[in-house]
C-alpha positions as CSV (number, residue, x, y, z in Angstrom):
1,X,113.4,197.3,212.8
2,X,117.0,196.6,212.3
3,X,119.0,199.9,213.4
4,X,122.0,201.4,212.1
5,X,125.1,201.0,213.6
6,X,126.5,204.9,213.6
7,X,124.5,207.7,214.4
8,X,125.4,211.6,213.4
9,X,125.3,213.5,215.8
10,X,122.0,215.8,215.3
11,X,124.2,219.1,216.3
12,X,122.7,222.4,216.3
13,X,121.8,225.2,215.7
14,X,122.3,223.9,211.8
15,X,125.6,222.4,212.2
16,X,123.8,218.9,211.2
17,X,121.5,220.2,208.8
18,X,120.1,218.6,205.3
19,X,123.4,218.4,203.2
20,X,125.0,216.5,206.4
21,X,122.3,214.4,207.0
22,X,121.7,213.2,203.4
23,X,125.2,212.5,203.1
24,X,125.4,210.1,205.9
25,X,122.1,208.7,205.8
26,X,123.0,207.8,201.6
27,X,125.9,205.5,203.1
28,X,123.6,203.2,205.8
29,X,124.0,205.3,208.5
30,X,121.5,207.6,210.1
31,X,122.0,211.0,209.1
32,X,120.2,213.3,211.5
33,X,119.0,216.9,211.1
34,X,119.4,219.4,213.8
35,X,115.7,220.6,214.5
36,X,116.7,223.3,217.0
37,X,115.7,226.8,215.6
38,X,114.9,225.5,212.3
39,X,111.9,228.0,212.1
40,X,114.5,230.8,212.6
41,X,117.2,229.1,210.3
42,X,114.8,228.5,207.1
43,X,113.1,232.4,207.6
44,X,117.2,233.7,207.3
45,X,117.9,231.6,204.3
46,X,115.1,233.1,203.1
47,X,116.1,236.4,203.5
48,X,119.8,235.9,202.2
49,X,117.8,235.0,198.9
50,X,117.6,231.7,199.2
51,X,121.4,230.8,197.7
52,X,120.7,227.5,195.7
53,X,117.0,228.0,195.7
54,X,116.8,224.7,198.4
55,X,114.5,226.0,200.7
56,X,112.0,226.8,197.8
57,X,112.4,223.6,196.5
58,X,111.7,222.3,199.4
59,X,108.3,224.1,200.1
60,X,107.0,223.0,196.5
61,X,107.1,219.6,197.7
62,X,104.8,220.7,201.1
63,X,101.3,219.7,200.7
64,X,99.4,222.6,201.7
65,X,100.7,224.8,198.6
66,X,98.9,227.8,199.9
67,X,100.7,228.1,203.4
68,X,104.2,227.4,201.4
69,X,103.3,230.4,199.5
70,X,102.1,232.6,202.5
71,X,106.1,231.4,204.4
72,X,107.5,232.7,200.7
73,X,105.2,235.8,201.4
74,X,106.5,236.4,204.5
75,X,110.5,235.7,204.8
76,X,111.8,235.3,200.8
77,X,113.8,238.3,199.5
78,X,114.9,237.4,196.1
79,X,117.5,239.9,196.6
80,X,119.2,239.0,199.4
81,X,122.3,237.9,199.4
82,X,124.9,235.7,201.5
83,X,126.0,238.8,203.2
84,X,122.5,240.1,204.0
85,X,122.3,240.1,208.2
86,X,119.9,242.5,209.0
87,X,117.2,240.0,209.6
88,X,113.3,240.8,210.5
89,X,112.9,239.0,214.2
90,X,110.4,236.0,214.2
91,X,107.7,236.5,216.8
92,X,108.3,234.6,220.3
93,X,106.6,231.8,221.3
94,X,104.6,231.8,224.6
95,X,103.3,228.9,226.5
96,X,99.1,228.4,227.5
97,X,96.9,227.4,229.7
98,X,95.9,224.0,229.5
99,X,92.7,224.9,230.6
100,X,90.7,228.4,231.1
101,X,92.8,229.8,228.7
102,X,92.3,233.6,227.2
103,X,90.9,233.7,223.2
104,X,94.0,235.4,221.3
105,X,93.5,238.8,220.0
106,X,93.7,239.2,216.1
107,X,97.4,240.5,216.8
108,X,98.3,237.1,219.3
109,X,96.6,235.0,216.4
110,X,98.4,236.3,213.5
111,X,101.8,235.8,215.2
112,X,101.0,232.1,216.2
113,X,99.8,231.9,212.7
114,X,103.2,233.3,211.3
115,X,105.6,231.4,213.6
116,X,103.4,227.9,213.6
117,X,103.5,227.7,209.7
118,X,106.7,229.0,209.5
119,X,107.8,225.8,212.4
120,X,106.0,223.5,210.1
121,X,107.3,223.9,207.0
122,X,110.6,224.6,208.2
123,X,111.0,221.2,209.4
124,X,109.5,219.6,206.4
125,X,112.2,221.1,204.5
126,X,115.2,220.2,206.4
127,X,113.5,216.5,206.2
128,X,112.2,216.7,203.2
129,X,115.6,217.7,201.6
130,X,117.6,215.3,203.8
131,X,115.5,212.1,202.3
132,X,115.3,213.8,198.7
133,X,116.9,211.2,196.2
134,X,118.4,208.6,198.7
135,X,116.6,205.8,200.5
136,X,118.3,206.2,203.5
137,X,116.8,206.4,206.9
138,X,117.0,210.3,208.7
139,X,116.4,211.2,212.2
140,X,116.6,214.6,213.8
141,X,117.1,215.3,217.1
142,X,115.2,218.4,219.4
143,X,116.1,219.7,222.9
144,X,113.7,219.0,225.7
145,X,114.7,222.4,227.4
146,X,113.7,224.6,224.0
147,X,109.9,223.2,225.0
148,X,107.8,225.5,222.9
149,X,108.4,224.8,219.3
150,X,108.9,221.4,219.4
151,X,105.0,220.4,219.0
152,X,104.9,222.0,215.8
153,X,108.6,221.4,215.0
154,X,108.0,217.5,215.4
155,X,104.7,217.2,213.7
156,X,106.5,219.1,210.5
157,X,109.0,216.9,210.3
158,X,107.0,213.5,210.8
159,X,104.7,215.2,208.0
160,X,108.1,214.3,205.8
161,X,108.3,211.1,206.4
162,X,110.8,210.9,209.3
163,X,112.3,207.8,210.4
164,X,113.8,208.8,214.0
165,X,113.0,211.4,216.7
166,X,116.3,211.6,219.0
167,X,115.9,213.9,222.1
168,X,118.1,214.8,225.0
169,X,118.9,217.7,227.1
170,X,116.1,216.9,229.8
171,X,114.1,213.8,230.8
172,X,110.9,213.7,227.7
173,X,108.8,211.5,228.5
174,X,105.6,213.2,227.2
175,X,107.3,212.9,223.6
176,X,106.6,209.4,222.6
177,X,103.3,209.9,223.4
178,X,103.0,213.4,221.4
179,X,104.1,210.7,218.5
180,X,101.4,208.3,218.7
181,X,98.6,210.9,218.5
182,X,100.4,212.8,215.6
183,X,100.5,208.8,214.2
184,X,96.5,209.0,214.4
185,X,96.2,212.0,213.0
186,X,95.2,214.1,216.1
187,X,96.4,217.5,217.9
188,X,99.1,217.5,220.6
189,X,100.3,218.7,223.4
190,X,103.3,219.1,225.9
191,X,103.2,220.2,229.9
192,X,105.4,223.0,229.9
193,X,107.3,224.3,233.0
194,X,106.4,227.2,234.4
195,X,108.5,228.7,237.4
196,X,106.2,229.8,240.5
197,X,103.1,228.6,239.4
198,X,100.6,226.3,241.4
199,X,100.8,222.8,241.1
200,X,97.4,222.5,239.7
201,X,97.8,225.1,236.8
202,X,98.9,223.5,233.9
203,X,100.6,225.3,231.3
204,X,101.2,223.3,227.6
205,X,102.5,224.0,224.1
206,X,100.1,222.8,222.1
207,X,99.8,222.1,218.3
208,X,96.4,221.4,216.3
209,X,97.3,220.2,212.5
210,X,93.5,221.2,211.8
211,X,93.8,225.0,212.7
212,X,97.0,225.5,210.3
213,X,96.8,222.9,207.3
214,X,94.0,222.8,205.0
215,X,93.6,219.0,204.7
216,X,96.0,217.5,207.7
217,X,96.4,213.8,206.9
218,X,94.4,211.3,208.4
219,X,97.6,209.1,209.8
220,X,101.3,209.4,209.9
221,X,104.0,206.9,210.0
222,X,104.9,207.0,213.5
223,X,108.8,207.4,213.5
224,X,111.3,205.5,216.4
225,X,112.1,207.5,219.3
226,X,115.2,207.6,221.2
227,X,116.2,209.3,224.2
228,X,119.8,210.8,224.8
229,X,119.9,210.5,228.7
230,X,123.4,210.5,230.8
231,X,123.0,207.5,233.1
232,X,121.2,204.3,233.7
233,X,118.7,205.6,236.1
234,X,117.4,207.9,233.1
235,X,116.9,205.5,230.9
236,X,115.2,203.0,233.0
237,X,113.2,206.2,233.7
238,X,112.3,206.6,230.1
239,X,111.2,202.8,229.6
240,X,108.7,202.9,233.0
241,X,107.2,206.7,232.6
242,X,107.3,207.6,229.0
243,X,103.9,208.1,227.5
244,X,104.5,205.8,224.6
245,X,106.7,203.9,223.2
246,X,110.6,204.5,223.7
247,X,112.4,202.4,220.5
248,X,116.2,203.2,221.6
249,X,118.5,204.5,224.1
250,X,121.7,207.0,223.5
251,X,124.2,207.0,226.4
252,X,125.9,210.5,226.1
253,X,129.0,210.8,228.4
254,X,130.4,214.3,229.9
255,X,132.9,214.7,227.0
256,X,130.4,214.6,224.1
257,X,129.9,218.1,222.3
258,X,127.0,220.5,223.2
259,X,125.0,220.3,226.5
260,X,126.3,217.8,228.9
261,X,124.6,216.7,232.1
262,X,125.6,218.1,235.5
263,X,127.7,215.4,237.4
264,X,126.0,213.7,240.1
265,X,125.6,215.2,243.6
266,X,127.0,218.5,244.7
267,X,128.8,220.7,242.0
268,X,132.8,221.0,242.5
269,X,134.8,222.5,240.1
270,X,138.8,221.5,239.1
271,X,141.7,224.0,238.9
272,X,140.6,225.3,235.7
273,X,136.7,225.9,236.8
274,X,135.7,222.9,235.0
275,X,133.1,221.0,236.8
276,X,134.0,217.5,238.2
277,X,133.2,213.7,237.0
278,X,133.8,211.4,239.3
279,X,132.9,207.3,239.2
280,X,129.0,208.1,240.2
281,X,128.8,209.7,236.4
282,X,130.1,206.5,235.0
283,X,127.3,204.0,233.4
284,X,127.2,200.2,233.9
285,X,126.5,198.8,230.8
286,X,126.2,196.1,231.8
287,X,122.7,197.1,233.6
288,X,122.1,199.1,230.3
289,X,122.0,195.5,228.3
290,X,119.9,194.4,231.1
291,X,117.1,196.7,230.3
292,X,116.8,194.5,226.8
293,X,116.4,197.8,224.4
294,X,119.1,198.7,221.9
295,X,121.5,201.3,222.9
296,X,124.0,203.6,221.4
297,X,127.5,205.1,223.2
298,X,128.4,208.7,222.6
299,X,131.3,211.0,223.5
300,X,134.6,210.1,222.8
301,X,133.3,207.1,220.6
302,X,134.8,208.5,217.1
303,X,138.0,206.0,217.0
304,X,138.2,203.0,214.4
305,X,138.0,200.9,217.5
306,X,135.1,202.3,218.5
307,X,132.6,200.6,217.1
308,X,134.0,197.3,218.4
309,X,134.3,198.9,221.7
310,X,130.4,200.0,221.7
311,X,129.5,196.4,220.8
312,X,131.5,194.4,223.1
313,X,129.6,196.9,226.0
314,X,126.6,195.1,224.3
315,X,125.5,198.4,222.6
316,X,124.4,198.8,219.2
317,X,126.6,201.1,218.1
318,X,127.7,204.8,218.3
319,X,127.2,208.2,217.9
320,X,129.9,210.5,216.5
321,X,129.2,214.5,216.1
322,X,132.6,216.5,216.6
323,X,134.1,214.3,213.2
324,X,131.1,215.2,211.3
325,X,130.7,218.9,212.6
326,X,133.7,219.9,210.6
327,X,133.8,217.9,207.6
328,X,132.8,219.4,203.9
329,X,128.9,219.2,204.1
330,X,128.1,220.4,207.5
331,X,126.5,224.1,208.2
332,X,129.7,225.5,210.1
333,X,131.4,228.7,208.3
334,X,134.3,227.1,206.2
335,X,136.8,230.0,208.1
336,X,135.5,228.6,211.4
337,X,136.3,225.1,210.7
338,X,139.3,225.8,208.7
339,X,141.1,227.7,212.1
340,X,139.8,225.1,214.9
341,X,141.1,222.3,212.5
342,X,144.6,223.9,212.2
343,X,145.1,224.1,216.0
344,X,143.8,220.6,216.2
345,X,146.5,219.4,213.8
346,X,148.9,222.2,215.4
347,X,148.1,220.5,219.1
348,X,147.1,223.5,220.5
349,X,142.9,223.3,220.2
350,X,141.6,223.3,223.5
351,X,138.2,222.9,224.9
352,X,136.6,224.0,228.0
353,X,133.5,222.5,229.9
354,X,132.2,225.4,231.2
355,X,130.0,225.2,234.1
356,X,127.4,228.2,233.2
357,X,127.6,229.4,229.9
358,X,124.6,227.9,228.6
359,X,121.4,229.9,230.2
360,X,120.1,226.0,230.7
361,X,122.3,225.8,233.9
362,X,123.7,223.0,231.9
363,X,127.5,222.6,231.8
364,X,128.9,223.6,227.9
365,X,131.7,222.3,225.7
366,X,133.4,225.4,224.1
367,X,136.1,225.6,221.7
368,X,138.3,228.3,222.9
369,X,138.7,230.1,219.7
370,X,140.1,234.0,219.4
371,X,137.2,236.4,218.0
372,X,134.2,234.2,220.0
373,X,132.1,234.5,223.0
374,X,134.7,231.8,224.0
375,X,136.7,235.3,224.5
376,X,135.9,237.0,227.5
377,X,136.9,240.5,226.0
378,X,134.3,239.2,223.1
379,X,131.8,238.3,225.5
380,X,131.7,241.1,227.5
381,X,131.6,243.5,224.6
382,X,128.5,242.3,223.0
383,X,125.0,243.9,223.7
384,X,123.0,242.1,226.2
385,X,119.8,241.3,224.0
386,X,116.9,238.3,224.2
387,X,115.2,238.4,220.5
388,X,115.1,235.0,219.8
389,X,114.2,233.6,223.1
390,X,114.4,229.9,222.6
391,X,116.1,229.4,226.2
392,X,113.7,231.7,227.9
393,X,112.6,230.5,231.2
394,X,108.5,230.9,231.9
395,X,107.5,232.3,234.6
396,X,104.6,233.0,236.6
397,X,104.1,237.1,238.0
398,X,102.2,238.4,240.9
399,X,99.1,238.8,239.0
400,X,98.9,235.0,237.6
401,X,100.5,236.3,233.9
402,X,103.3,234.5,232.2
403,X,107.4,236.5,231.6
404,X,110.3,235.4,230.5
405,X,113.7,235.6,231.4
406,X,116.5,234.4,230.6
407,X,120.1,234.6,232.0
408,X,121.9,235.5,228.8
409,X,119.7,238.9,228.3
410,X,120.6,242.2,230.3
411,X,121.8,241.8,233.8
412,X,119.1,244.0,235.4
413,X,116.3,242.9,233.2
414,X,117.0,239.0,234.1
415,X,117.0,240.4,237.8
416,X,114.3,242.6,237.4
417,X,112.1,239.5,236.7
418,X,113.3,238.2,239.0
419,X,116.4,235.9,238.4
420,X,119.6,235.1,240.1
421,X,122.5,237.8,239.4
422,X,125.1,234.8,239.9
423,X,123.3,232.7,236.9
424,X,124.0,235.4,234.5
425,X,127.0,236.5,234.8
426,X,128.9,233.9,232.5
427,X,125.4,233.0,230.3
428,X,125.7,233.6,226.4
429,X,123.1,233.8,224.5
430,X,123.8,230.4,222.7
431,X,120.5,231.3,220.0
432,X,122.5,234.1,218.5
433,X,126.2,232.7,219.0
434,X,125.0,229.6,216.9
435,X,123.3,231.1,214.1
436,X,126.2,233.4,213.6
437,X,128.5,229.9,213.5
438,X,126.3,229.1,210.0
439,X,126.5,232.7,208.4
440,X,123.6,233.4,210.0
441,X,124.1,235.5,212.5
442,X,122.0,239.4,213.1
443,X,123.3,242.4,212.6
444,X,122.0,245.6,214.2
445,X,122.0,249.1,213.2
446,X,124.1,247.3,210.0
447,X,127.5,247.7,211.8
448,X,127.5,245.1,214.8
449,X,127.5,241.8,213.8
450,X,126.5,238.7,216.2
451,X,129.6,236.6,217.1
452,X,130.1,232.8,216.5
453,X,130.7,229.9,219.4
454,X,131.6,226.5,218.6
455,X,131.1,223.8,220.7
456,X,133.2,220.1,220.1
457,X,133.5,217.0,222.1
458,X,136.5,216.9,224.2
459,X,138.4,214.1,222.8
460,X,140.0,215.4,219.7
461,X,142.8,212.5,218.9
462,X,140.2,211.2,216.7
463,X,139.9,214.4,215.0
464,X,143.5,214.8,214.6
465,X,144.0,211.0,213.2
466,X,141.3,211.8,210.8
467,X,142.7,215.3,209.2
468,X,145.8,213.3,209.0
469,X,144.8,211.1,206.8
470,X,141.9,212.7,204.7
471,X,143.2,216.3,205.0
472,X,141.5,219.3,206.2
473,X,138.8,219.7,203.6
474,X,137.2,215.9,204.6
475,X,133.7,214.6,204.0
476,X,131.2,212.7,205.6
477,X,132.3,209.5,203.6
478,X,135.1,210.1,204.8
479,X,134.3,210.3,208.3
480,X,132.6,206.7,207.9
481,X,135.4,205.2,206.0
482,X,137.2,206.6,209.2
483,X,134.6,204.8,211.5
484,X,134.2,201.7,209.7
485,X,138.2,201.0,209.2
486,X,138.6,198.2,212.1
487,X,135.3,197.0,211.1
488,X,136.0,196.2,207.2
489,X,140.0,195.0,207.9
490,X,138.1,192.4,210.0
491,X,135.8,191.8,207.1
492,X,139.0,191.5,204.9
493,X,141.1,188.8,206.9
């Protein structure tokens, strides 16, 4: 198939969702959709009433009418507004035994029940809504560390036709393979990681079409995959170990947005605690061209010369996210974008790697932005709480059961389980954090409200260049006119 040249950025939690992606995708590039907590993100919009009525129109067009209904059922409050936060939690997901596994109680049935046709339909929507009306092609992009929902999560979206699955944050090489059996109409499942248990007890998330549609198709079209790795070595790793076939690389440097990959060998940090890159972090392309698969550059790629740049490395092309994550039509709060782009265009935004933030163990680009967990008065005021738990980390306990901890929730519970004190001292709870950068964020007792964190790539000339010349209140078009400028002066001479 012939691929597009610029990829968006599939940034989450909702920063990339349907508006974004349908924007970019309408213009012959490919829009992605942020599938990260997209059960969670759907089941709020819900709640605020819907604004726009998208998400329902979205469900009418799911084929199993009756489950759209029982998701309406369950999470629509027609009056809810834009300021409702007092959001009902969504039960957690927990990984199973691959083999010898428990029956479910009525109680553990109905809350798989809840959370597996909320997953599926949720990401039908976001698809769904991104292709409505424009026959451009739409990716969206998972995290191999949030493991869990992403059987159900892909399965819904490949249900609406999806053209691309992009993920990164980890090594996943079972996903391809999760595609073609989804492609033939069959369940699936993925090896889930479970700290201290044997190496012969296999735990999986697993996702059976049969046990939650009422007439599962019989075959899907089987979307490209592409893996976001950091390095050569990963990529070739994909091509020789992946269960199926793996349609496209993208090369994401240490100054992209989001998650980055730890640098290579043993962890020093600079004189402002940021962690260090040094020349074993830097990728021959050259080898990358070797490997005869198309590739895409990203971080710091969001120039006019860019493109040109990408292709002369023998890439295919690019992918941009900080130039899309604050133009008209993506999920960010207009006040957030509004203040990061004035101290871009002031010359005094600044953004920190930090080394761990992110309860991955990943290092983290934050924007350092007054009234967010990027403040450490901020950060250390807010309640340590886990109730979304998409960063959990499975563990096995004495008696062969399955917790969870994770570094961002209380100190002593994290310890209790049995996790290192130094891993959550700086950890956020990024699930939270995210959702309150869309609007979306919890309120508890109907007085604290969860607070925001933005993330951005660290090379923001580009963003200043563009603000400069489309203003503050840009749009995706314009981010592509931006993109495309060296590209279509050469057309013109």
């Amino acid at each position: 198939m012939e691929h597009p040249n610029i990829i968006q950025g599939g940034m989450g939690v909702g920063v990339s969702d349907w508006r974004l992606a349908r924007a970019v995708s309408a213009q012959g590039a490919l829009g992605v959709v942020s599938g990260t907590a997209l059960d969670t993100v759907m089941a709020r919009r819900l709640q605020q009433g819907d604004q726009g009525g998208h998400m329902r129109r979205g469900l009418s067009a799911f084929p199993d009418r009756a489950l759209a209904d029982r998701v309406l059922a369950d999470w629509f409050r027609p009056d809810g507004t834009a300021d409702t936060h007092d959001f009902a939690p969504l039960p957690m997901r927990e990984a199973v035994r691959a083999e010898g596994a428990p029956v479910p109680s009525a109680a553990e049935a109905e809350s798989r029940r809840i959370v597996d046709e909320l997953t599926v339909a949720a990401n039908f929507v976001e698809v769904h809504l991104a292709k409505e009306g424009q026959p451009g092609l739409v990716g969206v992009n998972y995290l191999e560390k949030v493991q869990l929902p992403n059987p159900a999560s892909i399965y819904g979206a490949m249900l609406a036709g999806v053209d691309y699955i992009l993920m990164g944050a980890g090594i996943p090489l079972e996903i391809p393979g999760l595609l073609d059996r989804y492609a033939r109409g069959e369940a699936g499942e993925i090896r889930v990681y479970v700290d201290g248990a044997p190496k012969d007890t296999r735990y999986v998330a697993r996702f059976d079409p049969a046990e939650v549609l009422a007439a599962p198709p019989a075959s899907l079209k089987r979307p490209a995959f592409l893996a976001i790795v950091s390095s050569y070595i990963l990529a070739a790793t994909m091509l020789t170990r992946a269960s199926g076939r793996v349609d496209g690389i993208v090369v994401e440097n240490q100054t992209a947005g989001g998650h980055n990959a730890p640098p290579r060998g043993v962890l020093e940090l600079d004189e402002r605690g940021e962690p260090i890159y040094g020349p074993k972090d830097d990728v021959d392309y050259a080898k990358m061209v070797g490997l005869k698969i198309p590739f895409w550059l990203g971080g710091s790629y969001g120039m006019p010369d860019s493109l040109r740049a990408s292709k002369a490395d023998g890439a295919t092309g690019i992918q941009v996210g900080t130039l899309f994550a604050f133009c008209r039509e993506s999920g960010l709060l207009p006040e957030l974008k509004r203040r990061f782009l004035k101290a871009v265009e002031a010359g005094k935004a600044l953004v920190f790697t930090h080394p761990d933030a992110s309860p991955t163990g990943y290092p983290f680009k934050i924007a350092l932005l007054e009234g967010t967990l990027s403040d450490e008065s901020v950060f250390e005021g807010r309640l340590r709480v886990c109730n979304i738990g998409l960063l959990r980390q499975p563990y096995e306990t004495g008696d062969g059961r399955v917790g969870y901890r994770c570094p961002a929730e209380a100190p002593s519970s994290f310890e209790k389980k049995g996790g290192a004190a130094d891993l959550a001292k700086n950890a956020r709870c990024l699930c939270n954090a995210l959702l309150a950068n869309l609007g979306l964020g919890m309120s508890y007792a109907g007085a604290r409200l969860e607070k925001p964190l933005l993330t951005v790539g660290k090379h923001l000339e580009s963003l200043r260049l563009l603000i400069q010349r489309f203003g503050m209140d840009y749009s995706a078009v314009d981010v592509l006119a931006f993109l495309r400028a060296e590209v279509a002066g050469e057309a013109k001479t």
